[in-house]
C-alpha positions as CSV (number, residue, x, y, z in Angstrom):
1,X,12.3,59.8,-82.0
2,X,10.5,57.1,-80.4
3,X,10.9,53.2,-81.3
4,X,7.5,53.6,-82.8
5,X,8.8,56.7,-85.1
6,X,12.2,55.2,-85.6
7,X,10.5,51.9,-87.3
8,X,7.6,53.6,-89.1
9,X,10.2,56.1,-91.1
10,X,12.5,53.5,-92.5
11,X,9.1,51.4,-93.3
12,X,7.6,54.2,-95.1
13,X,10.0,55.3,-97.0
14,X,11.2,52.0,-98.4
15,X,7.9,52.0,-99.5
16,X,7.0,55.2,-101.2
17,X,10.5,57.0,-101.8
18,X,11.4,55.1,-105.2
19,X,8.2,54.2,-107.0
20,X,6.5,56.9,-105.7
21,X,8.3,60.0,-104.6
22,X,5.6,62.6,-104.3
23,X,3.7,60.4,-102.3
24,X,6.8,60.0,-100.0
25,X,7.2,63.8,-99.5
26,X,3.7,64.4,-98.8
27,X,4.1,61.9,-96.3
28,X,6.7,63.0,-94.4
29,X,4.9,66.8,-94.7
30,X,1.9,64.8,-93.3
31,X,4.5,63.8,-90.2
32,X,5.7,67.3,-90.2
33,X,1.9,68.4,-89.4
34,X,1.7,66.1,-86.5
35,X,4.8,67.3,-84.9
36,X,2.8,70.9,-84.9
37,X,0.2,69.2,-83.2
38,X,1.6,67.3,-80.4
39,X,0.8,69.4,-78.0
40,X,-2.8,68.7,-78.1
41,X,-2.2,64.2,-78.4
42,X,-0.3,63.9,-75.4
43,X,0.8,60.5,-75.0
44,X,-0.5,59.6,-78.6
45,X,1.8,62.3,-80.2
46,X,4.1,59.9,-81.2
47,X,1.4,57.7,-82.4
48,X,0.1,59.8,-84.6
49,X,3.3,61.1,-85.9
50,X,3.7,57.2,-86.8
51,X,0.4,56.9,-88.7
52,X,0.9,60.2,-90.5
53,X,4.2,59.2,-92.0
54,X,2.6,55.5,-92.9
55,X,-0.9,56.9,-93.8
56,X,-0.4,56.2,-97.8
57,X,2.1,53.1,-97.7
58,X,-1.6,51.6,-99.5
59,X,-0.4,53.3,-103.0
60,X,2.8,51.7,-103.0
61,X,2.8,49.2,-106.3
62,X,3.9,46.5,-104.0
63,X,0.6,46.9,-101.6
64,X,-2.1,47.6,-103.8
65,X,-4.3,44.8,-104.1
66,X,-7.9,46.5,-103.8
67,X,-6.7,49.9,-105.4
68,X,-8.0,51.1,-101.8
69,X,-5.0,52.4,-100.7
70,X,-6.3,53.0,-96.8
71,X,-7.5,49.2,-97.0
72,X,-4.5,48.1,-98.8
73,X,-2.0,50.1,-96.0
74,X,-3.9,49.0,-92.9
75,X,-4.0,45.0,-94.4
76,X,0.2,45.2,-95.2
77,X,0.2,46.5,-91.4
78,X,-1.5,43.9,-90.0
79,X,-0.5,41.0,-91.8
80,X,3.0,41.6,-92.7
81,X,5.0,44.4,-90.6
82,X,2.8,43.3,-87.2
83,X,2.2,47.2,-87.0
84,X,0.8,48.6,-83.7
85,X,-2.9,47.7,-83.4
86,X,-3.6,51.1,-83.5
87,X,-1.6,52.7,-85.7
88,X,-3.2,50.2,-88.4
89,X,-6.8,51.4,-87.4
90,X,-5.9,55.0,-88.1
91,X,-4.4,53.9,-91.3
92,X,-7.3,51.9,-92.0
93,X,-9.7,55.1,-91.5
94,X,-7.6,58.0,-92.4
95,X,-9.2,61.3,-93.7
96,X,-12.8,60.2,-94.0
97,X,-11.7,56.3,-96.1
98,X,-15.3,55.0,-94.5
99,X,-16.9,57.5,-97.3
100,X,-14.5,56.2,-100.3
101,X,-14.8,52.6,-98.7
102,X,-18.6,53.2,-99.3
103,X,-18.4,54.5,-102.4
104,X,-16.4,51.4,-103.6
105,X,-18.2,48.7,-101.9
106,X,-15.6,48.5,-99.4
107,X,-17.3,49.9,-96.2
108,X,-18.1,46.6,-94.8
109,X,-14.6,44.9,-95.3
110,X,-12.5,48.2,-93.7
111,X,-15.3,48.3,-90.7
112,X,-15.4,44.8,-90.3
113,X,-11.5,44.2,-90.1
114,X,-10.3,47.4,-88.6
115,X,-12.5,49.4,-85.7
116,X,-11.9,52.7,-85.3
117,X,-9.6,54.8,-83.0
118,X,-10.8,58.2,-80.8
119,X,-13.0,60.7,-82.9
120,X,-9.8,63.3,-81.3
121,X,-7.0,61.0,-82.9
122,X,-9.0,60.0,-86.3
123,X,-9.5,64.2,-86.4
124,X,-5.8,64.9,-85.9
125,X,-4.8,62.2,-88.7
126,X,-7.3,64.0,-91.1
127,X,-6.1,67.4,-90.0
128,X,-2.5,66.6,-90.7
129,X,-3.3,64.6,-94.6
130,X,-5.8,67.7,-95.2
131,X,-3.4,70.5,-94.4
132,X,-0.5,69.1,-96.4
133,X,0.1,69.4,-99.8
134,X,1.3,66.6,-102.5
135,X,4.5,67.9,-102.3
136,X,4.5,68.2,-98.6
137,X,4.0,71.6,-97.8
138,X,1.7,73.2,-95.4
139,X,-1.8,74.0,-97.4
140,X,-5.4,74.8,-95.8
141,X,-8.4,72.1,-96.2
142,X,-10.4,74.0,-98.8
143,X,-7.4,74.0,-101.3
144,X,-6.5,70.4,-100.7
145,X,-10.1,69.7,-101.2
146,X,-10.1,71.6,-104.4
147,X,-6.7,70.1,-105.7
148,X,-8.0,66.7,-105.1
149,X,-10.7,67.2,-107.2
150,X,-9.1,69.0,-109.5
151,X,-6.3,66.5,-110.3
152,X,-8.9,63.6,-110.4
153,X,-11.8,65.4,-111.7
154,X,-15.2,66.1,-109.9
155,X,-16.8,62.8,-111.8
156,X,-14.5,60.9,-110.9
157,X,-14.5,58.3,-107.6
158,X,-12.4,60.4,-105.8
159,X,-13.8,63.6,-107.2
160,X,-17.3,62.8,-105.8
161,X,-15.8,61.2,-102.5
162,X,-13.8,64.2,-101.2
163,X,-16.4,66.5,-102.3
164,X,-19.1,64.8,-100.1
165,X,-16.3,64.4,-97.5
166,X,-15.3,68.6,-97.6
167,X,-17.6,69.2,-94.7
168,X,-16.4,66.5,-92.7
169,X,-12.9,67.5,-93.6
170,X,-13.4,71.2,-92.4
171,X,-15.3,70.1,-89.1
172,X,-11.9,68.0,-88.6
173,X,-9.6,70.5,-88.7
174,X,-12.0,72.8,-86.9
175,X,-12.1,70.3,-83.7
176,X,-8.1,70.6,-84.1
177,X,-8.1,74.0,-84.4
178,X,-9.8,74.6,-81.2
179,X,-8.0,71.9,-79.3
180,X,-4.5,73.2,-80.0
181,X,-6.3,77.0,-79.4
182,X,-7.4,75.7,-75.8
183,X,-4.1,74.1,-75.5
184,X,-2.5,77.3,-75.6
185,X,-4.7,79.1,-73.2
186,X,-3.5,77.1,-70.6
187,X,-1.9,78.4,-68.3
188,X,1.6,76.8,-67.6
């Protein structure tokens, strides 16, 4: 483990284990994913192993301030833990949050505080949340999509969020997909 990885566990899951167990072991499946995945990040493997394991610190009871749990994650980062600039940006914009953002009235506030990191490390991030079940086992987009919806219900926020973000969500992983394909046609 890196120093970024060995401070972003302990972080996490003294955030999520108690109040929220579930939560906690579909983060570290969400971590799990980016391990698979490394090959393709390079330098910002262990990055992104880092975000994926704090990606839902936002639904901890402590954090949750806006009930935006990207927004609520990304602002504990930044103003309390001092996270890595960048691993509070892919917090901040996990698995398509500009679209809920919008649909709450949020979209300026998470733009305007946090910018964006690379399309290739906001992809991997959504890959890794949209592959992984809420128990923390491996899934594929379209299920996650459909358990999402199904657990909230399709008139719901959410509902209607990750149903307008499913094609987004499947061009994500697809991007991955072919990185991590091209990766492996290398030659060595």
């Amino acid at each position: 483990m890196s120093e970024l990885t060995e401070w972003a566990y302990p972080l996490a899951e003294s955030l999520l284990a108690e109040p929220l167990p579930r939560r906690w072991q579909h983060s570290l499946g969400v971590a799990e994913r980016a391990r698979t995945i490394a090959l393709v990040l390079g330098e910002d493997a262990e990055l992104l192993e880092a975000s994926a394991v704090l990606h839902d610190i936002g639904y901890s009871p402590d954090l949750a301030k806006t009930g935006f749990h990207p927004l609520d994650g990304a602002r504990y980062l930044r103003d309390v833990a001092n996270a890595d600039e960048r691993v509070v940006n892919l917090v901040a914009h996990h698995s398509c949050a500009w679209m809920e953002a919008e649909a709450r009235g949020l979209r300026e506030e998470l733009e305007g505080e946090f910018p964006r990191e690379s399309t290739h490390l906001n992809d991997a991030l959504c890959y890794c949340d949209m592959n992984t079940t809420p128990d923390g086992t491996s899934t594929n987009p379209i299920d996650r999509v459909n358990e999402i919806a199904g657990r909230y219900g399709p008139d719901s926020l959410i509902g209607k969020f990750i149903r307008r973000a499913e094609p987004e969500i499947l061009a994500c992983t697809f991007r991955v997909l072919e990185r991590v394909a091209a990766a492996k046609r290398q030659p060595m």
